[in-house]
N, C-alpha and C positions, 0 to 999 in steps of 0.2 A: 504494500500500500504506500501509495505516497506521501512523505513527512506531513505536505501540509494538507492533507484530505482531512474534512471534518468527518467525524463520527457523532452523526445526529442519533438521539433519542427516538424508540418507537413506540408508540404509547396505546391501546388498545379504544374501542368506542366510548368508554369511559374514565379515558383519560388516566391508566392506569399505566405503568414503564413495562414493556412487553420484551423490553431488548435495547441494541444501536444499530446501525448501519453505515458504513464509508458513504458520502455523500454522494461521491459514483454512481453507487448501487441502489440509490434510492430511488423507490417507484412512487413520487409522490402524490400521484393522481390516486392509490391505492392504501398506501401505508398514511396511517394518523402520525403524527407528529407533533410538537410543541414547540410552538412560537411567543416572543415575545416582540408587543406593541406598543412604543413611546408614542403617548402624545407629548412631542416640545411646545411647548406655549412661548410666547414671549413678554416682553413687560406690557403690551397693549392688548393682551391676550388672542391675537392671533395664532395661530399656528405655524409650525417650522414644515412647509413640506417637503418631500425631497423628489426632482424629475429621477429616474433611475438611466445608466447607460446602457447606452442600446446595444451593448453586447453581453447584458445581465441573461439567464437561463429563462427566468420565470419575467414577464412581461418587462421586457427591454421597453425604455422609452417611455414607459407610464411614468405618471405622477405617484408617491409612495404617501400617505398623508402621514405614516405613522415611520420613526425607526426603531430597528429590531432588527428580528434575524431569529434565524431557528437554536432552539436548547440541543448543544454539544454535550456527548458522553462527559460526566461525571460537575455537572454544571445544574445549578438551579433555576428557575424562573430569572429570581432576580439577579443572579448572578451573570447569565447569560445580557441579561437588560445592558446591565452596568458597560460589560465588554462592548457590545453593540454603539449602545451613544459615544464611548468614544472611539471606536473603530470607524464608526462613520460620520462622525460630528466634532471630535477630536478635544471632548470635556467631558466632564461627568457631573451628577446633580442628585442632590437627593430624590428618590424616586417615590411616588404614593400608587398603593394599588390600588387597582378599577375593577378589581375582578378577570374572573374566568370566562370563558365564551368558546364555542364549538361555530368551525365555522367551514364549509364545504363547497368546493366550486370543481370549474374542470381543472384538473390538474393539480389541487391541494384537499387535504384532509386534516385541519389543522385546529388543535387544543391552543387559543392562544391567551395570555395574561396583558390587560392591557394596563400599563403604566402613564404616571404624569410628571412633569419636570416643566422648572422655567429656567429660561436659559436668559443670560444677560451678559452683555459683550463688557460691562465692567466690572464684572465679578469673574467671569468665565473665560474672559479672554473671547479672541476671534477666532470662529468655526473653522477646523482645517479638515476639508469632504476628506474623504477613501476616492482616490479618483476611479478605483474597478467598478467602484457600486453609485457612484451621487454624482450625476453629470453636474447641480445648481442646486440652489432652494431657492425655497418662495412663501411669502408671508401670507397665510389667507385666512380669513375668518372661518367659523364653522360653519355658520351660513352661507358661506359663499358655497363652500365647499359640498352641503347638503342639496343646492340648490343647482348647481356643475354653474355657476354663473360665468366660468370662465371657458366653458365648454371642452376643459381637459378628462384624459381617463386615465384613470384612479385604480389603480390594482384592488381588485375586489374586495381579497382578504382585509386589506387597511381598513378600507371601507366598510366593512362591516364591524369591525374595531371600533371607527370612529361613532356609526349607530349604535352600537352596545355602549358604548359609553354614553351618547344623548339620551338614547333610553332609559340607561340608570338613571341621569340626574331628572329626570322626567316624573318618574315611578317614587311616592313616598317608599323612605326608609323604615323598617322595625320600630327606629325610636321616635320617628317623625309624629304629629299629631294626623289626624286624616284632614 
């Protein structure tokens, strides 16, 4: 196997570790998996999005709304997160959990954890991309984003990320009044 081949997590329909696999070997339209989903915010509470490079595996050239990246052998949710944001954003931030979500399209089958972070260029320093994986970012509201007012497309998975999260804040909590 090659040094730097990931060895992803394979996790059963209910999100349970069934094994890994070399990232090679992965049949991800098949096998479930776990992901994990930053949403970056910024000081004005827009979003961080990212275009992806068009020589990425899974939808070159889409817009990513969320960064992540799939859970490697012997790595946790948040552990994975952590790597992720600065792998491809080149800082790190304390992260808040959003929950868990199952989410299924062609060609993924994916357990993912979506997280939240704000980023600020006077605390954090300035963003240095992963040039393999983040051609650009781009500042958008969720609105914009919910509504495509910019008429870009949006890799699924994120996107159903970024609705489970509006859903949450939607839906009262356990401790909320009704």
């Amino acid at each position: 196997m090659p040094e730097n081949d990931e060895v992803i997590i394979l996790v059963d329909k209910h999100n349970t570790i069934i094994g890994d696999v070399p990232r090679r070997l992965m049949n991800f339209g098949r096998d479930y998996h776990r992901v994990t989903y930053i949403l970056v915010f910024d000081k004005k509470g827009n979003l961080l999005i990212q275009k992806r490079t068009d020589d990425k595996a899974f939808c070159p050239g889409y817009y990513g709304i969320t960064t992540g990246g799939v859970v490697e052998r012997g790595e946790t949710y948040i552990d994975s997160a952590h790597r992720e944001l600065q792998e491809e954003l080149g800082f790190d931030a304390p992260l808040e959990s959003q929950g868990v979500f199952l989410t299924e399209g062609e060609g993924f089958k994916i357990w993912g954890k979506i997280y939240t972070c704000y980023y600020d260029p006077a605390i954090q320093g300035e963003l240095t991309l992963q040039p393999k994986e983040v051609a650009s970012i781009h500042e958008m509201s969720i609105e914009s984003i919910l509504e495509n007012a910019h008429d870009l497309t949006f890799t699924p998975d994120s996107l159903d990320a970024l609705r489970h999260y509006t859903n949450k804040l939607t839906q009262p909590q356990p401790n909320d009044p009704l």
